[in-house]
PyMOL Python script that loads the backbone (N, CA, C, O; Angstrom):
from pymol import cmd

cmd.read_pdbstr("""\
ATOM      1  N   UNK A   1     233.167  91.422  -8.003  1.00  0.00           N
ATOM      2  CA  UNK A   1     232.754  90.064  -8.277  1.00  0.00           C
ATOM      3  C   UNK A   1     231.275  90.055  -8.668  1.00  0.00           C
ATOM      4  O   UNK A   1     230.418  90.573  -7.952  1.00  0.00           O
ATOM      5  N   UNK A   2     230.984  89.399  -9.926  1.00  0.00           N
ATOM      6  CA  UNK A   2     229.462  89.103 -10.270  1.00  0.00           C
ATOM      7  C   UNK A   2     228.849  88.450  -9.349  1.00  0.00           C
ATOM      8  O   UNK A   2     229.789  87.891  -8.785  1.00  0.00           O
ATOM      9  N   UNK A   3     227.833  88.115  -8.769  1.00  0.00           N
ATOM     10  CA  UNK A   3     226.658  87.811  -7.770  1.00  0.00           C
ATOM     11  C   UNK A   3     225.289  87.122  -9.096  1.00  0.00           C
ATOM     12  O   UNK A   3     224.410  86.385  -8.650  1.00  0.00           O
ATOM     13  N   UNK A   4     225.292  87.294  -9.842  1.00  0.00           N
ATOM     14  CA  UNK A   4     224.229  86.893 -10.736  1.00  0.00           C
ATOM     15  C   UNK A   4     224.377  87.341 -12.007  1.00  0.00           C
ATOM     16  O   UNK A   4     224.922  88.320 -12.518  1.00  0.00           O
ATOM     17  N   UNK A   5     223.531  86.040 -12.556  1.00  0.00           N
ATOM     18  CA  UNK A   5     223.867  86.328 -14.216  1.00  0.00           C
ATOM     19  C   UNK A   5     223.026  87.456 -15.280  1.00  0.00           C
ATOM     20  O   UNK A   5     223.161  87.670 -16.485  1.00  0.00           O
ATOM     21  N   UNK A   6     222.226  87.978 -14.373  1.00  0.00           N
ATOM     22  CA  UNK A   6     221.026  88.677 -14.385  1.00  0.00           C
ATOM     23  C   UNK A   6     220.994  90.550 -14.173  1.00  0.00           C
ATOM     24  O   UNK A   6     221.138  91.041 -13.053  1.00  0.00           O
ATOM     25  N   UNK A   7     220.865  91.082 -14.944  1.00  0.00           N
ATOM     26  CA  UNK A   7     221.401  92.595 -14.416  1.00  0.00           C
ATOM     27  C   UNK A   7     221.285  93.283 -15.912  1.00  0.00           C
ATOM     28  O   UNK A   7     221.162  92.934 -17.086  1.00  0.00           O
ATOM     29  N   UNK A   8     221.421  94.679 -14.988  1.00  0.00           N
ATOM     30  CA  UNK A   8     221.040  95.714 -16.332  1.00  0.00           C
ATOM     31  C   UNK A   8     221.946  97.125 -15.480  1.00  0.00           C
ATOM     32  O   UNK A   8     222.267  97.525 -14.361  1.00  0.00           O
ATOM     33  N   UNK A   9     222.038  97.448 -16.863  1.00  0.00           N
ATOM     34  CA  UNK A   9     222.877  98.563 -15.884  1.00  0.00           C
ATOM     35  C   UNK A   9     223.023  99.931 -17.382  1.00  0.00           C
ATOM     36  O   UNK A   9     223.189  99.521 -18.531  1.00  0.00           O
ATOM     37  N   UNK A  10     222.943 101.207 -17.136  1.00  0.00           N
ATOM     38  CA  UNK A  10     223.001 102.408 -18.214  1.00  0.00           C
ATOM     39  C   UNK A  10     223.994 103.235 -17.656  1.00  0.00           C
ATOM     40  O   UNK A  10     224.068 103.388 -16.437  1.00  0.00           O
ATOM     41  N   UNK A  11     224.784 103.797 -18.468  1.00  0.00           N
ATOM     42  CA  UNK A  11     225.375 104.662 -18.215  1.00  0.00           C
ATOM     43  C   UNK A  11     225.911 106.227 -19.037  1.00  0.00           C
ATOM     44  O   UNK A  11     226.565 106.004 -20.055  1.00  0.00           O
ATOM     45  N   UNK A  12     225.762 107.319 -18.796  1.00  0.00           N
ATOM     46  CA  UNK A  12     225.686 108.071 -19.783  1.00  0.00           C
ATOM     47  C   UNK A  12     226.921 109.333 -19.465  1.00  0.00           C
ATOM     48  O   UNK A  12     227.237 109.683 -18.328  1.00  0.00           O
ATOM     49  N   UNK A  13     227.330 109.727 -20.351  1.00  0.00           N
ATOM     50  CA  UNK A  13     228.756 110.710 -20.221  1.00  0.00           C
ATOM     51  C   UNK A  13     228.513 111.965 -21.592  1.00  0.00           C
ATOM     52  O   UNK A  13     228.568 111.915 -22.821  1.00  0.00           O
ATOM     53  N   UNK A  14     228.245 112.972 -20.628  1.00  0.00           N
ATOM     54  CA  UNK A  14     228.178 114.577 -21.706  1.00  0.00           C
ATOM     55  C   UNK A  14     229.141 114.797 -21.532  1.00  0.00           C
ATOM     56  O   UNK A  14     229.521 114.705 -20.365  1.00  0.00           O
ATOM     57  N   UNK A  15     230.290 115.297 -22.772  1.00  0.00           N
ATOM     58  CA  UNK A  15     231.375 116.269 -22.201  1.00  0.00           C
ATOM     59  C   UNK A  15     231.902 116.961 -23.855  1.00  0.00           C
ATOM     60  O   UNK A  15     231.901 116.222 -24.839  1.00  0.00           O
ATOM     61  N   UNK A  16     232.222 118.075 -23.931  1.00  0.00           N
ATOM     62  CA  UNK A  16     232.196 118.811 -24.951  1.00  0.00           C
ATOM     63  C   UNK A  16     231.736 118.993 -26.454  1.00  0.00           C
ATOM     64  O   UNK A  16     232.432 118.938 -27.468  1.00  0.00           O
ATOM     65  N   UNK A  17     230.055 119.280 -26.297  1.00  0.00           N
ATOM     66  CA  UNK A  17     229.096 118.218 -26.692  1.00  0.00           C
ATOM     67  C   UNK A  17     228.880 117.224 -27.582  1.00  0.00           C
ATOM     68  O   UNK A  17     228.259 117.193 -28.644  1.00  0.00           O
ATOM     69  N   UNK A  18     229.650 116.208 -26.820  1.00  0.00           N
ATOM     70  CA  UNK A  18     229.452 114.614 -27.502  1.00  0.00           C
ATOM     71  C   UNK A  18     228.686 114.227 -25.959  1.00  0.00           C
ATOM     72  O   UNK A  18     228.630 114.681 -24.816  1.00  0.00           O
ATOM     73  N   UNK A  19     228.190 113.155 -26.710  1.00  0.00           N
ATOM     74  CA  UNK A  19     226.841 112.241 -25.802  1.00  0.00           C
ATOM     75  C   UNK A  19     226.998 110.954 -26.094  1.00  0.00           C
ATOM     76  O   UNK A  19     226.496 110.535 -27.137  1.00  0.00           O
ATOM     77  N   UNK A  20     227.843 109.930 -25.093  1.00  0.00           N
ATOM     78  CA  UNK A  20     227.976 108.338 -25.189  1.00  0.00           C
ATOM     79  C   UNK A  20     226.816 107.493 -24.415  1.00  0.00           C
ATOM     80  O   UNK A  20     226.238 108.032 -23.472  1.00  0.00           O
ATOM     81  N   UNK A  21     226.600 106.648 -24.670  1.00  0.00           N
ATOM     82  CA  UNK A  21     225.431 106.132 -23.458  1.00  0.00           C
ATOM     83  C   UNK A  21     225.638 104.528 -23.781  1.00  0.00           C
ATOM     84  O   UNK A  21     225.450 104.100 -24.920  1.00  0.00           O
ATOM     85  N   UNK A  22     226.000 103.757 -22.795  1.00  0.00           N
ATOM     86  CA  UNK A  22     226.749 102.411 -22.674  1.00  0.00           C
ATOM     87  C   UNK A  22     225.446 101.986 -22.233  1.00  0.00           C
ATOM     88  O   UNK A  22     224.906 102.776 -21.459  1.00  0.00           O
ATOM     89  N   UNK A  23     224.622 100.664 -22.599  1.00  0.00           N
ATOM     90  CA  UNK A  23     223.781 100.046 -22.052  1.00  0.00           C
ATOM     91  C   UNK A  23     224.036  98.653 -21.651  1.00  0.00           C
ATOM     92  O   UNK A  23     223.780  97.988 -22.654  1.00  0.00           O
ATOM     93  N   UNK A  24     224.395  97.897 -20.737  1.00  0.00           N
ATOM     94  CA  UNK A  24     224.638  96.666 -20.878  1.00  0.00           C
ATOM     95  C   UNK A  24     223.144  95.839 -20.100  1.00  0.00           C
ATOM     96  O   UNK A  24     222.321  96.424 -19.396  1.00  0.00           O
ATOM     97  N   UNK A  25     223.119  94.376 -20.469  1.00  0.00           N
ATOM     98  CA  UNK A  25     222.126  93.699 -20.348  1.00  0.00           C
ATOM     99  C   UNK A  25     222.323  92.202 -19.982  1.00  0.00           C
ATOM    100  O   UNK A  25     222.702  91.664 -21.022  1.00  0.00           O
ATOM    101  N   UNK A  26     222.262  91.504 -19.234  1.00  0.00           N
ATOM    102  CA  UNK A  26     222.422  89.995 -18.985  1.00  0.00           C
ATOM    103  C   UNK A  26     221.465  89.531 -18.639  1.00  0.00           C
ATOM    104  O   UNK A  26     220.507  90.136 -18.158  1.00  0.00           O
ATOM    105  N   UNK A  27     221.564  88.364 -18.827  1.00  0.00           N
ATOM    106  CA  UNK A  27     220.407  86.663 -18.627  1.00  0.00           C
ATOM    107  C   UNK A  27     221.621  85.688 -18.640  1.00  0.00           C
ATOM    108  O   UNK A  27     222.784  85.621 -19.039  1.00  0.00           O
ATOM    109  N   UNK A  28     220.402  84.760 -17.776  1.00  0.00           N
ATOM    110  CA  UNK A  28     220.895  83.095 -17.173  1.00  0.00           C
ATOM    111  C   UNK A  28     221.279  82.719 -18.509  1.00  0.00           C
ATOM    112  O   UNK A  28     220.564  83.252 -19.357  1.00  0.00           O
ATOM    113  N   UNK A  29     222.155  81.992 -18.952  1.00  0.00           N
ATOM    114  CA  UNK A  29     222.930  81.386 -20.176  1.00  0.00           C
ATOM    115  C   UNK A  29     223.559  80.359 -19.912  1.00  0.00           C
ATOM    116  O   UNK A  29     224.674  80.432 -19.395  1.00  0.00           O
ATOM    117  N   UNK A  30     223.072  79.377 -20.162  1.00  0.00           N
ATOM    118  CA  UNK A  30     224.570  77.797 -20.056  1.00  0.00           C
ATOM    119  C   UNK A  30     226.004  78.829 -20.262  1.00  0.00           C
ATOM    120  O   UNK A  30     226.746  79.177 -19.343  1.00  0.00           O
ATOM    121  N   UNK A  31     226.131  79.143 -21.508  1.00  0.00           N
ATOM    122  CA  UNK A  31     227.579  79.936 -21.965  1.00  0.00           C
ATOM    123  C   UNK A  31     227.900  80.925 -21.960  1.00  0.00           C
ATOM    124  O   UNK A  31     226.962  81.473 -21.382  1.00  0.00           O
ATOM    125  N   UNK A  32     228.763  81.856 -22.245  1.00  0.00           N
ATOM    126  CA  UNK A  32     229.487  82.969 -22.266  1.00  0.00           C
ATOM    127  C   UNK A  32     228.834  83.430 -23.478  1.00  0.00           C
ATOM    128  O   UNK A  32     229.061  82.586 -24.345  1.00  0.00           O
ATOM    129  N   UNK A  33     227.925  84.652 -24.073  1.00  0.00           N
ATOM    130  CA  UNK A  33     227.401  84.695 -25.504  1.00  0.00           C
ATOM    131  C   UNK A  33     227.043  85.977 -24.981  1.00  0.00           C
ATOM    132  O   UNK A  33     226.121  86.219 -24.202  1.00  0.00           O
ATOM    133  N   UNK A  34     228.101  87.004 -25.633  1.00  0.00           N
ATOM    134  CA  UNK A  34     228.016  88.325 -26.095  1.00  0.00           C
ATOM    135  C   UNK A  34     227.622  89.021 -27.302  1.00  0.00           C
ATOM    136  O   UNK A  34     228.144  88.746 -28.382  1.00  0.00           O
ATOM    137  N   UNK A  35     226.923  89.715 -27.204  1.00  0.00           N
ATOM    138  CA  UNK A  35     226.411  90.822 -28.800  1.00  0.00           C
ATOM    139  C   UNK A  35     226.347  91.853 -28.356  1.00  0.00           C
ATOM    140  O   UNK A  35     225.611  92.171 -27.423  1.00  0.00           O
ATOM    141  N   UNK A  36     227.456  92.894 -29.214  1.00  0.00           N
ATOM    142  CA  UNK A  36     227.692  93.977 -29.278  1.00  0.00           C
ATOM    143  C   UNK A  36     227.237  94.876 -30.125  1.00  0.00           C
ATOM    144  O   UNK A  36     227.697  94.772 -31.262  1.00  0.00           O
ATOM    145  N   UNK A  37     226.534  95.668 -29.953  1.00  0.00           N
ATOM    146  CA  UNK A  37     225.839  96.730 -31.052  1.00  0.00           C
ATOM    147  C   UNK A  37     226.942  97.808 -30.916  1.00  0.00           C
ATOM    148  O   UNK A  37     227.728  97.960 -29.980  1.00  0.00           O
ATOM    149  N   UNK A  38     226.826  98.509 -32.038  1.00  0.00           N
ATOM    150  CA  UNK A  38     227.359 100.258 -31.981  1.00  0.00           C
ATOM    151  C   UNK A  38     228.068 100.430 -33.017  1.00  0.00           C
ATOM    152  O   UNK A  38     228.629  99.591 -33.722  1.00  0.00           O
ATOM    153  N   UNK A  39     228.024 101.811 -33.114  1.00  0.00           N
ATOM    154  CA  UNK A  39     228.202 102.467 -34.536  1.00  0.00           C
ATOM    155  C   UNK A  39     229.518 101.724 -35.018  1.00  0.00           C
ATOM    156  O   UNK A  39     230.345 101.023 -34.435  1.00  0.00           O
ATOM    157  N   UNK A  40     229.381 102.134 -36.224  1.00  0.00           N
ATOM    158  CA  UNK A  40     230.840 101.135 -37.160  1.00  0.00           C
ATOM    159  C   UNK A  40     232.141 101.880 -36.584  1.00  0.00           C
ATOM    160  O   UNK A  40     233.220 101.289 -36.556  1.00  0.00           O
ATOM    161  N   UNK A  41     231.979 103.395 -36.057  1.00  0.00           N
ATOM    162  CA  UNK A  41     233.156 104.077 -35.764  1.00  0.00           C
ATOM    163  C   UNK A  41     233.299 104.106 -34.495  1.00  0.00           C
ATOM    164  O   UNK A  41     234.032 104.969 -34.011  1.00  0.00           O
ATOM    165  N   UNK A  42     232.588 103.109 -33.610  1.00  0.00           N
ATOM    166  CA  UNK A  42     232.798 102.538 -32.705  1.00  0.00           C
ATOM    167  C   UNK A  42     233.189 100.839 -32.186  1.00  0.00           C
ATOM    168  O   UNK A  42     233.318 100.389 -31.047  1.00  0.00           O
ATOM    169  N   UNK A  43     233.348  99.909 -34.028  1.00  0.00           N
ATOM    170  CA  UNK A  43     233.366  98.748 -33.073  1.00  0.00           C
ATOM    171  C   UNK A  43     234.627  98.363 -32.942  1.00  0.00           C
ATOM    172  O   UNK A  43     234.964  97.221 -33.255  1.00  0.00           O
ATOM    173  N   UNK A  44     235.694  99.476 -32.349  1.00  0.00           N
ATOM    174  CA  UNK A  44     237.180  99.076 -32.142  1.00  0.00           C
ATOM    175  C   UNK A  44     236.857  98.760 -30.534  1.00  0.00           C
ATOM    176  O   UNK A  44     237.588  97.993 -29.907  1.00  0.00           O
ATOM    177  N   UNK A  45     235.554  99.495 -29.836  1.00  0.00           N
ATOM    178  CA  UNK A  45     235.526  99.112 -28.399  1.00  0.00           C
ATOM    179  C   UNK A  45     235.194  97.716 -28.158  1.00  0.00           C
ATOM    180  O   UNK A  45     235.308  97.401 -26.973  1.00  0.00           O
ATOM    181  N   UNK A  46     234.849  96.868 -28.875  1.00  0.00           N
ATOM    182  CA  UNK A  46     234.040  95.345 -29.113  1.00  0.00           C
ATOM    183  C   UNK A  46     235.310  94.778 -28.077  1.00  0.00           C
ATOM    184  O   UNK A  46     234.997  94.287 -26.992  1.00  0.00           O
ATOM    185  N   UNK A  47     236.615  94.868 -28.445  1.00  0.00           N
ATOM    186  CA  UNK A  47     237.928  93.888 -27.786  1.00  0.00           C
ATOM    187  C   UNK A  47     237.888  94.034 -26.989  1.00  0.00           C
ATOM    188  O   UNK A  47     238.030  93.043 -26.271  1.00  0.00           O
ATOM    189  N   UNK A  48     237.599  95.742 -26.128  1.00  0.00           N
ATOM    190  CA  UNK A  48     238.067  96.490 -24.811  1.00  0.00           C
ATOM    191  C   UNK A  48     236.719  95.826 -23.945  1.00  0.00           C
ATOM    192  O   UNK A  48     236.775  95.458 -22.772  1.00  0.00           O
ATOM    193  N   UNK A  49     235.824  95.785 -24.593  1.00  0.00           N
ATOM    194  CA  UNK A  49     234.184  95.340 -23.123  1.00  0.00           C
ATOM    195  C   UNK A  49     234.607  93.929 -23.475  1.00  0.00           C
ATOM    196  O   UNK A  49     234.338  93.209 -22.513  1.00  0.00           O
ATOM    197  N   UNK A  50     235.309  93.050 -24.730  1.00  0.00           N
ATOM    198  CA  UNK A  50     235.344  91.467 -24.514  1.00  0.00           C
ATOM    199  C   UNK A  50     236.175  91.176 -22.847  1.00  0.00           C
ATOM    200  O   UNK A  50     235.645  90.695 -21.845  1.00  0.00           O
ATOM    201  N   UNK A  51     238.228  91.862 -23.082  1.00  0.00           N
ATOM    202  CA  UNK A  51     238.304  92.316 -21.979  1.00  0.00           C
ATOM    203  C   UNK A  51     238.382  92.158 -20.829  1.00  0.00           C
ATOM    204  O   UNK A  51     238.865  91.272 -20.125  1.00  0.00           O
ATOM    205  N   UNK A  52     237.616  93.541 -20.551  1.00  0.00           N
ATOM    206  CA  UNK A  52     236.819  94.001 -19.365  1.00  0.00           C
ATOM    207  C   UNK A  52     235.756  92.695 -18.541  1.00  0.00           C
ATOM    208  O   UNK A  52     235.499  92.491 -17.354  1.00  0.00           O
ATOM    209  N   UNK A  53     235.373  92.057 -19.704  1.00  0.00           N
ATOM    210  CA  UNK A  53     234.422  91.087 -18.956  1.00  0.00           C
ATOM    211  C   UNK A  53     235.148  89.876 -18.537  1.00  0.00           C
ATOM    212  O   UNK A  53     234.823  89.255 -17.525  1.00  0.00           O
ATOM    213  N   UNK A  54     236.199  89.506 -19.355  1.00  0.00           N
ATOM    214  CA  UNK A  54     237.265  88.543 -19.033  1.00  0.00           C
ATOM    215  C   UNK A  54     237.687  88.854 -17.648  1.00  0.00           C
ATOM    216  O   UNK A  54     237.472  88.043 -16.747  1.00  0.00           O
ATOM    217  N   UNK A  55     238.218  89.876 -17.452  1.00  0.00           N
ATOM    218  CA  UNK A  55     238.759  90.126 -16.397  1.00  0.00           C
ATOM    219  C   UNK A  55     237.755  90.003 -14.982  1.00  0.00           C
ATOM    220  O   UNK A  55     238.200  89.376 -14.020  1.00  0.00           O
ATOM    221  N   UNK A  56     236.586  90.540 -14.923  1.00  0.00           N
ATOM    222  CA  UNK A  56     235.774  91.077 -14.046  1.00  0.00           C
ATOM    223  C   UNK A  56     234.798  89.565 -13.647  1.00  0.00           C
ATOM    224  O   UNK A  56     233.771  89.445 -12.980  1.00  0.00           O
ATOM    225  N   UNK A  57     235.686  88.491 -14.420  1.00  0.00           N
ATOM    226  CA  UNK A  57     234.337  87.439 -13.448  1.00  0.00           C
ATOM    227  C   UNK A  57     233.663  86.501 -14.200  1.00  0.00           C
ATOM    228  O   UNK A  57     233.410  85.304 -14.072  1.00  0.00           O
ATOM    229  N   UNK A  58     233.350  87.701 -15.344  1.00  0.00           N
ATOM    230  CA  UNK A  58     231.871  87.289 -16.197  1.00  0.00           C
ATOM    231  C   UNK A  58     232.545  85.365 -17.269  1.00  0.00           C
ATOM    232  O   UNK A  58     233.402  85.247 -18.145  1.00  0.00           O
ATOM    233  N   UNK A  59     231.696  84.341 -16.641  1.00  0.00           N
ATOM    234  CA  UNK A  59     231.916  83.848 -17.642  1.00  0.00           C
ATOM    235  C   UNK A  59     230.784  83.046 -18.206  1.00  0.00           C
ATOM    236  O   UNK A  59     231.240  82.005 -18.679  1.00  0.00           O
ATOM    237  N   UNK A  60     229.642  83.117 -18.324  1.00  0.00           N
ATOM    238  CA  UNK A  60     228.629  82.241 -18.611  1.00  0.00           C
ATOM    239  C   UNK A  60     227.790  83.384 -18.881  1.00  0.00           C
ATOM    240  O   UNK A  60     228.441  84.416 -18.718  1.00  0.00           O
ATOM    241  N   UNK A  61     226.742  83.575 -19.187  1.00  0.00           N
ATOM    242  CA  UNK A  61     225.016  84.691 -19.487  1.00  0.00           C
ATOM    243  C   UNK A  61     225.562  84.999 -20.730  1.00  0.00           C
ATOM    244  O   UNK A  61     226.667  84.969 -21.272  1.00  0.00           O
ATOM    245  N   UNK A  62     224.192  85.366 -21.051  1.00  0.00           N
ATOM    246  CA  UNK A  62     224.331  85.820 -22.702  1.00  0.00           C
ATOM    247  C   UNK A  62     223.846  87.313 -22.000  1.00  0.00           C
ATOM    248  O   UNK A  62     222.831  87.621 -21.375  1.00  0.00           O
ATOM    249  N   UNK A  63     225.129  88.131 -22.429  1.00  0.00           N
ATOM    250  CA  UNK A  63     225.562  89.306 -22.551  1.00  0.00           C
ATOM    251  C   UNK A  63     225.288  90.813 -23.346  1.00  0.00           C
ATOM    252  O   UNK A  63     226.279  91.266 -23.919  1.00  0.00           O
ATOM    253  N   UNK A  64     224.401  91.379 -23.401  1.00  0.00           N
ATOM    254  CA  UNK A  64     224.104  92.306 -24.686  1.00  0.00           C
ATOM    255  C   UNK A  64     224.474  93.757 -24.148  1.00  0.00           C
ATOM    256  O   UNK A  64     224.007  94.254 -23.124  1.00  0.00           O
ATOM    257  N   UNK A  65     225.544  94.457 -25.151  1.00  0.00           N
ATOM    258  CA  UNK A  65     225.916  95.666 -24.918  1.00  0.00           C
ATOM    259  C   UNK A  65     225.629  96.486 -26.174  1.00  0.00           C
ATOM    260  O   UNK A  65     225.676  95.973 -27.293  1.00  0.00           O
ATOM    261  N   UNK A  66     225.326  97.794 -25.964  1.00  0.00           N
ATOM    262  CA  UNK A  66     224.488  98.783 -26.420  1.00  0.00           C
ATOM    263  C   UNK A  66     225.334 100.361 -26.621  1.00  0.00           C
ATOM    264  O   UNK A  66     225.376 101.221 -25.741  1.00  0.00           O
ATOM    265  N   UNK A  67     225.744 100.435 -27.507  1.00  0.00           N
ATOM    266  CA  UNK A  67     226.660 102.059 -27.723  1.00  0.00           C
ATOM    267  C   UNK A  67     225.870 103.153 -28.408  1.00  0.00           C
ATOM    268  O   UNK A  67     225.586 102.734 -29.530  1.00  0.00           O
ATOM    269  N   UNK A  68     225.596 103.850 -28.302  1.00  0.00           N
ATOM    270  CA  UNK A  68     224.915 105.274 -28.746  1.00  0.00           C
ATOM    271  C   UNK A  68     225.788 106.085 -28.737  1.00  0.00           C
ATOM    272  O   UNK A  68     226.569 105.884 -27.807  1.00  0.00           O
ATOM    273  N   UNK A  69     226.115 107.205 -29.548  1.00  0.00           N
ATOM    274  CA  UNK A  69     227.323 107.895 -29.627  1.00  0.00           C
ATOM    275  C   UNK A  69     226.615 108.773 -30.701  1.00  0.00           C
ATOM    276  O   UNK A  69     226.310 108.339 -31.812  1.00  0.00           O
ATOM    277  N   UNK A  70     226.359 110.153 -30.239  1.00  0.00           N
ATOM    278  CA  UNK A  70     226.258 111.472 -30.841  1.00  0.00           C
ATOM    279  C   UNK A  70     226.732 112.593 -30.510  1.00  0.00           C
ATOM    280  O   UNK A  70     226.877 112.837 -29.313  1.00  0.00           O
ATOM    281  N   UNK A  71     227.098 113.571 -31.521  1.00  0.00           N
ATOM    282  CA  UNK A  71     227.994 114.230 -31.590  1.00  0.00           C
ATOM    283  C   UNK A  71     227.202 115.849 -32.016  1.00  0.00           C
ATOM    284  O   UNK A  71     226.654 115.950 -33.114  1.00  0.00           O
ATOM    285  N   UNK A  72     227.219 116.963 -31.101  1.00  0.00           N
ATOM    286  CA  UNK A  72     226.245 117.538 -31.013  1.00  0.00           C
ATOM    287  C   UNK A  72     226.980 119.023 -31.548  1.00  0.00           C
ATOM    288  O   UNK A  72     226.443 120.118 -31.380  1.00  0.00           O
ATOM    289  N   UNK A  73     227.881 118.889 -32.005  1.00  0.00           N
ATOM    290  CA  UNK A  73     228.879 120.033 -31.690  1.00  0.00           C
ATOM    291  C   UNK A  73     228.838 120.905 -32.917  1.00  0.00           C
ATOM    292  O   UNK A  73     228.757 120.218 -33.935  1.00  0.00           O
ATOM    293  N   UNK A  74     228.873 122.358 -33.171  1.00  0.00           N
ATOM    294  CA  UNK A  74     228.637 122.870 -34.210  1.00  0.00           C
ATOM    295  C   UNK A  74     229.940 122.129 -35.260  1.00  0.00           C
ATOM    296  O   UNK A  74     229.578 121.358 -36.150  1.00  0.00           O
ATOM    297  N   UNK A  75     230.958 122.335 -35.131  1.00  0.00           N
ATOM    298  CA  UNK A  75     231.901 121.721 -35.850  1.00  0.00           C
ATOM    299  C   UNK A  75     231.582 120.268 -36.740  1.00  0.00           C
ATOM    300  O   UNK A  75     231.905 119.957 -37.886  1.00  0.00           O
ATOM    301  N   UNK A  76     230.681 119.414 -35.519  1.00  0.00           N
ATOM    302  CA  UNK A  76     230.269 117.646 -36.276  1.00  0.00           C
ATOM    303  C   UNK A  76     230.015 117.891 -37.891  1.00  0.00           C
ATOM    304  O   UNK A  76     229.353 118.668 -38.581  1.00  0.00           O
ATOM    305  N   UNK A  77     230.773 116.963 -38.065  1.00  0.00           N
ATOM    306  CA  UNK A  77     230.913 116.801 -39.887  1.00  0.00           C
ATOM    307  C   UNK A  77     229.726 115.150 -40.040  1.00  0.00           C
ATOM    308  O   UNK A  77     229.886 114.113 -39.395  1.00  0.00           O
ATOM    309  N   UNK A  78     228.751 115.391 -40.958  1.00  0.00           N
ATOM    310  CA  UNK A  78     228.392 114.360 -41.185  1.00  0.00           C
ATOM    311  C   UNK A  78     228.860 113.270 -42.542  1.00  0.00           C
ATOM    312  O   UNK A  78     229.506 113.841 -43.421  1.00  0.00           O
ATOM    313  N   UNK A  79     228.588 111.812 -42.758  1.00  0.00           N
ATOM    314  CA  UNK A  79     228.927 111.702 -43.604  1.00  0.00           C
ATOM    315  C   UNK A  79     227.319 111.048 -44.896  1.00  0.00           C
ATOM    316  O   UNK A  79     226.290 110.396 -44.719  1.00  0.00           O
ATOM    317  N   UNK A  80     227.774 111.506 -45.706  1.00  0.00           N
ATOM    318  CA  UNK A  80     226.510 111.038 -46.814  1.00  0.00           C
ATOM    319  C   UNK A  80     226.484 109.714 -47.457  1.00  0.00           C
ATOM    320  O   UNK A  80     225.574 109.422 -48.233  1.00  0.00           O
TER     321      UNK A  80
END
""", "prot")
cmd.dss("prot")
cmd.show_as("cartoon", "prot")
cmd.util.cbc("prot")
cmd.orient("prot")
């Protein structure tokens, strides 16, 4: 259960070297007002944290979430 509209929270996951790092961010808000950053080959997660926050409580603060996603691996293909 949320306790306040107010909070910050990071979280980071290494595992076969890829590197994700989730940042989320809240403030006092009359409304529910989310902005989602992150890479374009990431914004299929946008539905899954909408969601997640549905579920977990959240219904008022303006909301800001943060995706970083690099890929460290000799194999990583870039694109031009």
């Amino acid at each position: 259960m949320v306790k306040s509209m107010t909070g910050y929270g990071r979280g980071l996951i290494c595992e076969d070297g890829r590197e994700m790092t989730v940042e989320v961010k809240s403030v006092n808000h009359r409304f529910l007002d989310l902005s989602f950053r992150a890479p374009k080959n990431l914004s299929f997660l946008e539905d899954a944290f909408r969601s997640f926050l549905n579920e977990s409580g959240v219904r008022r603060g303006h909301v800001d979430i943060f995706i970083n996603y690099a890929n460290h691996r000799e194999d990583a293909q870039t694109v031009a």
